[in-house]
N, C-alpha and C positions, 0 to 999 in steps of 0.2 A: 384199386377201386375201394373207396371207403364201406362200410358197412352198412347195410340197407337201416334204416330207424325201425327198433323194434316198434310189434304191433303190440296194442292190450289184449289181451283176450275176448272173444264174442262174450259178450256178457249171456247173453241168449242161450246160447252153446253150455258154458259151464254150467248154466242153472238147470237147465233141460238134465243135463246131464247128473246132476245132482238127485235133482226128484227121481232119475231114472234106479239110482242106487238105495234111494229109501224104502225099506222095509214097511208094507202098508200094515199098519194097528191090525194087531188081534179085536176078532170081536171086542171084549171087554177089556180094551186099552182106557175107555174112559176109569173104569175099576180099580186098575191099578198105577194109574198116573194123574195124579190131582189135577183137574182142567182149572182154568181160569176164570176166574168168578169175575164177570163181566155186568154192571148195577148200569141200569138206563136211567137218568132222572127224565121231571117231564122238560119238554120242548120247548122253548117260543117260542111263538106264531100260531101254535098248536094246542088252543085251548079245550079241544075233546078227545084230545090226545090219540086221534086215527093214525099218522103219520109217525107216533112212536111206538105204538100197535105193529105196525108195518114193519118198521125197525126191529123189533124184537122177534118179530114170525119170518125175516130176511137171515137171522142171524141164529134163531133156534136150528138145531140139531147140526149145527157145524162144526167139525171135529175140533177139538183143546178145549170148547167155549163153552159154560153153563151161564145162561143170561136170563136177567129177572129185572122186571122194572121196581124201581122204586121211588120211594116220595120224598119230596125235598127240594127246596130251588136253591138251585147254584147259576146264579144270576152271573152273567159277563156280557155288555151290552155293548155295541156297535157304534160309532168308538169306545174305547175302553180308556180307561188311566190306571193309571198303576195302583191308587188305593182300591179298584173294584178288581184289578187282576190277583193283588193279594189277597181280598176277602174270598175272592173264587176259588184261588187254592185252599185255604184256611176250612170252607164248607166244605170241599169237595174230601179234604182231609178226615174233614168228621164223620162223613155220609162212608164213606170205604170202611172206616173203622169201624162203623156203628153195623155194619150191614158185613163186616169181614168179606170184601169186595180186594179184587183185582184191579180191577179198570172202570171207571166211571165213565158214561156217555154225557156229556151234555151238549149245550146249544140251543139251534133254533132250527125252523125252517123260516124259506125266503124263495119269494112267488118266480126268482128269475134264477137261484142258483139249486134250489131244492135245497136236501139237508146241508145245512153248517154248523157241523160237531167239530166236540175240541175234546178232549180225555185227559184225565187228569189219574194221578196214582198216588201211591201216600208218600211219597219220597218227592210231591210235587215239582218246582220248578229243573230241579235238575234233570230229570225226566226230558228226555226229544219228543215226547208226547206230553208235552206239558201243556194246561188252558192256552198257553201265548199261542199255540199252533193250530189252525183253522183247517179243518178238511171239507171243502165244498164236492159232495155227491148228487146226481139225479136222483127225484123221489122216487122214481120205481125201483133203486137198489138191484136192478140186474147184474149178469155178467158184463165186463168184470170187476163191475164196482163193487158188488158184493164182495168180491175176492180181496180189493184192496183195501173194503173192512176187516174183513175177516182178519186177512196180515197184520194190519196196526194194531186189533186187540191184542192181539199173541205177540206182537212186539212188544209193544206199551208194557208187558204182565213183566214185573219185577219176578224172576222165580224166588219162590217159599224153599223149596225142595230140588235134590237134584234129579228125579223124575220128574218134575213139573218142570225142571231146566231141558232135559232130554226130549219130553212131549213138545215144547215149542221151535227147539233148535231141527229137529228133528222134520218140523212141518213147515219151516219159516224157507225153506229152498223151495221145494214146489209150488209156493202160493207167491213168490217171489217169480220165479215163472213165469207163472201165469199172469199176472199184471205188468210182468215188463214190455211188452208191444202197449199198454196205457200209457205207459211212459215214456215209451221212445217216441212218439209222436200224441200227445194227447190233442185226444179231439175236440174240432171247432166246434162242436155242438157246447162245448161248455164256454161257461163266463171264463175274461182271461184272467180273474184270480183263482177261477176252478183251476184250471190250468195249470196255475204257479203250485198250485196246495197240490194236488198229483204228485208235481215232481218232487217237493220238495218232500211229500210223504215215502216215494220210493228211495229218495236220498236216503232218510230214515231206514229202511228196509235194507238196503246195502251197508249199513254202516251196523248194523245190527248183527246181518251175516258177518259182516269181517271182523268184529269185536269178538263172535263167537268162532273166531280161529278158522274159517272160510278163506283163507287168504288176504294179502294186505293188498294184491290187486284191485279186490270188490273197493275197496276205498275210493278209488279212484272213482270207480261209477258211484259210488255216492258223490263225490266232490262234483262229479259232470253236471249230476244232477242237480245240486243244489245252484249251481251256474246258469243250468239253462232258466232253474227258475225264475233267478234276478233279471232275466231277459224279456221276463214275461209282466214285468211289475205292470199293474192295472191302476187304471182311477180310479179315484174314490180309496184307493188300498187305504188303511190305516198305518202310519205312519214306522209305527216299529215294527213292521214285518219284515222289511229288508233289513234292518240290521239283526232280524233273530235268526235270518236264514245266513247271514253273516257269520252267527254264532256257529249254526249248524257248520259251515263248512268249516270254521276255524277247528272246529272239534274232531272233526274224522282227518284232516289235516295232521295234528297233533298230534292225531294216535297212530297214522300211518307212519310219523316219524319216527316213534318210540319201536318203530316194527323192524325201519328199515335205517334208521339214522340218517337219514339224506339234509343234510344242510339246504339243500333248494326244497323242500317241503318244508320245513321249518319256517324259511325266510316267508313262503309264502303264508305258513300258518302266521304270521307275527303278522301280516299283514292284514288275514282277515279279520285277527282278534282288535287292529288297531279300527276297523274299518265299523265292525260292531259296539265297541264303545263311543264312538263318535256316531250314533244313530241311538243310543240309547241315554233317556233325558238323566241325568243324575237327583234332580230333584222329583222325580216323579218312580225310579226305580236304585233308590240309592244301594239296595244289595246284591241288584243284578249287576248294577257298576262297578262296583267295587268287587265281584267276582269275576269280571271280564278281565277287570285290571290285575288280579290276581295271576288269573292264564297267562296274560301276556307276558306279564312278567316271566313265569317258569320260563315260558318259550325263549325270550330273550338269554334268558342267564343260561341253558342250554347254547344256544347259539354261540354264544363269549365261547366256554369251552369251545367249544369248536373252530372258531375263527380267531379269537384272541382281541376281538372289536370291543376294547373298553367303552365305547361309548352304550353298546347295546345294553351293559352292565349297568352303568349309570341310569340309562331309560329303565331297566329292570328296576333300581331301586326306587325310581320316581312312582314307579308302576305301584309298589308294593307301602309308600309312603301313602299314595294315594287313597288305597285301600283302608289303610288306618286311622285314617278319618273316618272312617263309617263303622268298619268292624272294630268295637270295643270290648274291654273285658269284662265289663259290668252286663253287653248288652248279648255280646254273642262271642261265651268265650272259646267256642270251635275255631269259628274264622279268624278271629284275631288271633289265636295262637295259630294259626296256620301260615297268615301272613306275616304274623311276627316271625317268626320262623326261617319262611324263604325270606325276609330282608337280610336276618341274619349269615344265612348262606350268603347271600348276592355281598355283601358287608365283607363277610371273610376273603371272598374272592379276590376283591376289590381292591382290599388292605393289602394283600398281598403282593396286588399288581402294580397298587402305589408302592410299599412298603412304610406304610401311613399307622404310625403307633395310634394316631387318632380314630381312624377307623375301624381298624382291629379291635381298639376297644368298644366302639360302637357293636361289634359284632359280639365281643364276649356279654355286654349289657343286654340285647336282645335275646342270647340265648338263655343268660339266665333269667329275664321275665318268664320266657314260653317253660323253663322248668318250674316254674310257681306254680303253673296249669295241668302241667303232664307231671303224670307221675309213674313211677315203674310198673305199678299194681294195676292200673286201671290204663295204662297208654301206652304198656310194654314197647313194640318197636318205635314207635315214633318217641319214647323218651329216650329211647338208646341211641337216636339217630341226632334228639339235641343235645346229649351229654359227647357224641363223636363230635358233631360242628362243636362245641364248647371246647372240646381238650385240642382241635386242632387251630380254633383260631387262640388261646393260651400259648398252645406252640410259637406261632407266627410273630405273635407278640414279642415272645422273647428274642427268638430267631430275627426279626429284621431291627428290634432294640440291644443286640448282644448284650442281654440281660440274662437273670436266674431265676427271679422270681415268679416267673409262673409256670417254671415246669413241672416240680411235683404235684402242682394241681392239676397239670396235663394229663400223668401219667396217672394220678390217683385215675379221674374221668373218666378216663379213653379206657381203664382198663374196667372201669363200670358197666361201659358199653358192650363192650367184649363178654363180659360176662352176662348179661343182659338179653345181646341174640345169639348168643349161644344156647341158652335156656330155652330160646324160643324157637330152635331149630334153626335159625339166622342162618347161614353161613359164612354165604356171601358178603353180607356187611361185615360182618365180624372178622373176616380176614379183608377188611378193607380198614376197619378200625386197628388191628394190628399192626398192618401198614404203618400208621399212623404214630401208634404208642413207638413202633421202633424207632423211626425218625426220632422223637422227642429224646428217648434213651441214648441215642447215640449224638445228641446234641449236647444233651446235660454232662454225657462223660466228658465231650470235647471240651467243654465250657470249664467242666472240676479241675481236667488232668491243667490245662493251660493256665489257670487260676493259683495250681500248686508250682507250677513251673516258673513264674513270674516273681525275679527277685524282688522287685518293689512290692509286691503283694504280698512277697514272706517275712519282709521288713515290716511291713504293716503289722 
């Protein structure tokens, strides 16, 4: 008899049981662990501002959170385009800064779903509480909707500090808890994009737990969750919701992988990331596109390692060409060295599996632009990581050219590297880049001793 199909875990169970282990705050826990500065702007819909009044006496005296309204419109209006979703974040950036803010509320209210807040934080769009994300709540803010605000503030909070990381990790299981019966069946009293925004906010919530080392299980209920949402699409939705819940799932997907290495997570992460760029306009979010296409990309050229599917390689570097169109070095020289970068890997790869003296050099070309960006002093590991891609596709080079000429620049490189994360406590690369220098070493002597041995070559 085969073996029964394991179960997941009660999500219910584990988190219950979780809160049951948390130590409840000393009196003066707010004293000694920085709470999250939580800034309300005013509302829409809400011109005497009663309903964010409400908000803020919903939300006062709840534990991690010190909330204060303030003044400022961060406008994002119903549909949105991408030029008003950019200036959303770009305000919402300033108004944190300005006010040394955690988490900003903004929104509206609306006569049939009650509040429709979105939260933004200064590390904007990358953020899963980013303005793109709608949470439709009842205006009376009771149990347990209050609760599943309360969780996304303290989710949303980038921590400053590792008390202020311990204060929220620490409270994000109990209140995870307690709103999960919201979410396992949410109820028909709400509109069914309240519905979809529920689930796709507890996706967020689990994916939060599991990032903070809660288990790579919790993933899974994030991923359910962001599933059932797309089940729920409503009319009227606005159009890029489903591809950002899209995002969502590609993203706890992705990280589940890096957890457990499972090639069918991955396959399916590549699919959602393909599924989210195709729902996202390029001319209206060109460096959301161009960073979706970046993800896909990793996940693909992951995959090749894995399966050995040249083709996925090839889609990776389309992915990552793609990208280059948009991120430039004049205009944003993060991304583009970032994407330069993984082309280069995906290049290296590639060359290899052709044994394409053309591509190889394609590969040493792009490494040496990202080193004109990165430099040892200000980009320590990530420069030691394109001086390692740099001396190994040099190696490759010579190696599938039975050539000489680029291995003492291998060796010079590779041994930069080495010295490079070493300095930095590295290790682990650094005996990965060692690896690497040995190979070349034991190339170039094959290459010298056979070069001496070769009467026609002593003739010469």
């Amino acid at each position: 008899m085969s073996d029964p199909k394991p179960r997941r875990p009660n999500l219910l169970r584990w988190l219950f049981a979780r809160r049951s282990r948390v130590v409840p705050p000393p009196p003066n826990a707010a004293m000694l662990a920085p709470l999250v500065q939580v800034l309300v702007a005013p509302l829409a819909g809400d011109p005497e501002g009663r309903l964010r009044q409400h908000l803020l006496q919903a939300m006062t005296g709840r534990a991690g959170l010190a909330i204060r309204a303030v003044e400022g419109v961060v406008a994002l209006p119903e549909p949105y385009d991408g030029a008003q979703l950019v200036a959303a974040q770009i305000n919402a950036r300033h108004l944190l800064a300005e006010h040394d803010g955690d988490v900003l509320v903004i929104g509206g209210v609306d006569p049939v779903d009650g509040y429709g807040l979105r939260l933004a934080t200064p590390s904007g769009e990358e953020s899963p509480f980013a303005p793109a994300n709608w949470l439709g709540l009842p205006a009376e803010l009771g149990a347990p909707y209050g609760d599943l605000l309360h969780a996304c503030l303290l989710a949303a909070a980038e921590p400053r500090s590792e008390p202020q990381r311990q204060l929220i990790s620490g409270m994000l299981p109990g209140l995870a808890a307690t709103v999960a019966p919201l979410a396992q069946k949410p109820p028909m009293a709400l509109s069914p994009r309240a519905q979809q925004a529920v689930l796709v906010t507890f996706g967020h919530l689990c994916a939060a737990l599991a990032a903070a080392g809660n288990g790579a299980e919790i993933y899974d209920r994030a991923a359910d969750s962001y599933r059932a949402a797309m089940k729920r699409k409503a009319a009227g939705q606005p159009p890029l919701e489903s591809p950002i819940i899209f995002r969502h799932l590609a993203a706890v997907l992705t990280a589940k992988a890096e957890r457990t290495d499972d090639v069918q997570v991955l396959e399916d992460a590549a699919a959602a990331w393909r599924s989210a760029i195709d729902g996202i306009p390029r001319g209206q979010f060109p460096g959301e596109w161009a960073a979706l296409n970046v993800r896909l990309g990793q996940v693909l050229y992951r995959l090749d390692l894995k399966t050995g599917d040249t083709n996925l390689l090839k889609e990776a570097i389309a992915c990552y060409q793609a990208a280059l169109q948009v991120f430039t070095r004049s205009t944003n020289a993060a991304r583009w060295g970032e994407a330069m970068y993984a082309l280069a890997l995906a290049l290296e790869v590639y060359g290899d599996q052709l044994k394409s003296a053309e591509v190889l050099e394609r590969a040493v070309a792009a490494c040496r632009v990202v080193l004109e960006v990165r430099t040892r002093e200000k980009s320590g590991a990530a420069w030691a990581a394109a001086m390692n891609t740099l001396g190994s596709a040099l190696f490759l080079l010579d190696k599938h050219g039975r050539g000489t000429d680029h291995l003492d620049e291998a060796m010079v490189t590779l041994q930069s590297a080495i010295d490079a994360y070493k300095a930095l406590g590295a290790l682990k690369p650094a005996a990965v880049a060692e690896k690497n220098l040995a190979h070349v070493m034991r190339l170039s002597k094959a290459r010298r001793d056979r070069r001496v041995a070769d009467p026609g070559w002593a003739e010469e």
